[in-house]
C-alpha positions in Angstrom: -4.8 -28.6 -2.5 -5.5 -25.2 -0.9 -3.7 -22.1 -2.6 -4.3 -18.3 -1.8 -1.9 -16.3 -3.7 -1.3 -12.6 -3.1 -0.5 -10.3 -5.7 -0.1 -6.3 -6.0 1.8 -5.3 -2.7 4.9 -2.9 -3.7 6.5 0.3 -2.6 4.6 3.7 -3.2 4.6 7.1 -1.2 2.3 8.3 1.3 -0.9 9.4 0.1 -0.6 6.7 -2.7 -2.9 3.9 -3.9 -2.5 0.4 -4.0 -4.9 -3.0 -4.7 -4.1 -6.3 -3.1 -5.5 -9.3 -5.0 -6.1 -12.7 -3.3 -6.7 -15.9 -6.1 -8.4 -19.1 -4.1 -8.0 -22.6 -5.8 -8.7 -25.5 -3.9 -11.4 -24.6 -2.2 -15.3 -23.3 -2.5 -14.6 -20.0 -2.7 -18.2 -18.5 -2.3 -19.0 -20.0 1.0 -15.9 -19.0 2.9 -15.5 -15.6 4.7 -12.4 -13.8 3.1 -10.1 -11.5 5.2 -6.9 -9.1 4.9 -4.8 -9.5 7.6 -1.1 -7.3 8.5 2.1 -8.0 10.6 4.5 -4.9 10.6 8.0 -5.6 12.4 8.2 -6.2 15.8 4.5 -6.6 16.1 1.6 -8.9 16.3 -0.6 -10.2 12.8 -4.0 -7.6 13.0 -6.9 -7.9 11.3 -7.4 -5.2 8.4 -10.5 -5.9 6.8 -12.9 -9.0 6.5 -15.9 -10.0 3.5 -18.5 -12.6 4.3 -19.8 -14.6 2.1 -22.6 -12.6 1.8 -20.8 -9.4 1.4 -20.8 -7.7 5.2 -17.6 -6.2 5.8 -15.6 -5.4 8.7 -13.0 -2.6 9.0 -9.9 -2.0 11.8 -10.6 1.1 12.9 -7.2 2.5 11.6 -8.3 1.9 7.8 -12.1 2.5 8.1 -12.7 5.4 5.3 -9.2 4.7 3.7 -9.5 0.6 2.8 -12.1 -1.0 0.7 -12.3 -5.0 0.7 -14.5 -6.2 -1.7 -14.8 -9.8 -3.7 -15.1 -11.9 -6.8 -16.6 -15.3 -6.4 -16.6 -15.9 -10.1 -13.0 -15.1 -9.8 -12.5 -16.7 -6.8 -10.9 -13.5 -5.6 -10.8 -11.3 -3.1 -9.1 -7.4 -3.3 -8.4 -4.7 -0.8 -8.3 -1.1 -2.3 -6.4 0.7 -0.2 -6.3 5.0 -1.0 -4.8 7.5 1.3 -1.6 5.0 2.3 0.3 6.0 5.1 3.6 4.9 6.4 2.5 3.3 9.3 0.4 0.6 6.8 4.0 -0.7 5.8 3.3 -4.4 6.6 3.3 -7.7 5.3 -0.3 -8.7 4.0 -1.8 -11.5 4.2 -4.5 -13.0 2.9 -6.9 -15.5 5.1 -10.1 -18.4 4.4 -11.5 -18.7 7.7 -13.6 -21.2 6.4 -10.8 -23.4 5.7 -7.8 -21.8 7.9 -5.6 -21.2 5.5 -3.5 -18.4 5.3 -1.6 -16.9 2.0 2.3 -16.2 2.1 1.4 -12.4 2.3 2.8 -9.3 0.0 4.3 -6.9 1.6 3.7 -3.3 0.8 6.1 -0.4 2.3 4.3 3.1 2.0 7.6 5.7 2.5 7.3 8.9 4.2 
């Protein structure tokens, strides 16, 4: 059975830090590209940040130099640093295998102004 469970999301001021952890089980990790994914109210799921299997990431252009995805196949998880939070990254994270199409249920993280 295919699990991603989300951990870390919470509330924290602008300008704050926060790291979003992803735990696979159910599946082979290492092979599957890994992304972070967002839906804010009253607006469409967007791609944060993705990890390949072989480590290439890809960035939104709105948390390039700010967000930091990164992964640990021993772990069988995958983490987004995210520095320099602003209130417009208050959103409901989720986690995605896009090897296996499986979404996490998401943790949301509210950044206040």
């Amino acid at each position: 059975q295919v699990q991603l469970v989300e951990s870390g999301g919470g509330l924290v001021q602008a300008g704050g830090s926060l790291r979003l952890s992803c735990t696979a089980s159910g599946i082979i990790f290492s092979i599957t590209t890994m992304g972070w994914y967002r839906q804010a109210p009253g607006k469409q799921r967007e791609m944060v940040a993705t990890i390949s299997s072989g480590g290439v990431t890809i960035y939104a252009d709105s948390v390039k130099g700010r967000f930091t995805i990164s992964r640990d196949n021993g772990k069988n998880t995958v983490y987004l640093q995210m520095n320099s939070l602003k209130p417009e990254d208050t959103a409901v994270y989720y986690c995605y295998s896009s090897y296996y199409s499986y979404w996490g249920q998401g943790t949301q993280v509210t950044v206040s102004s």
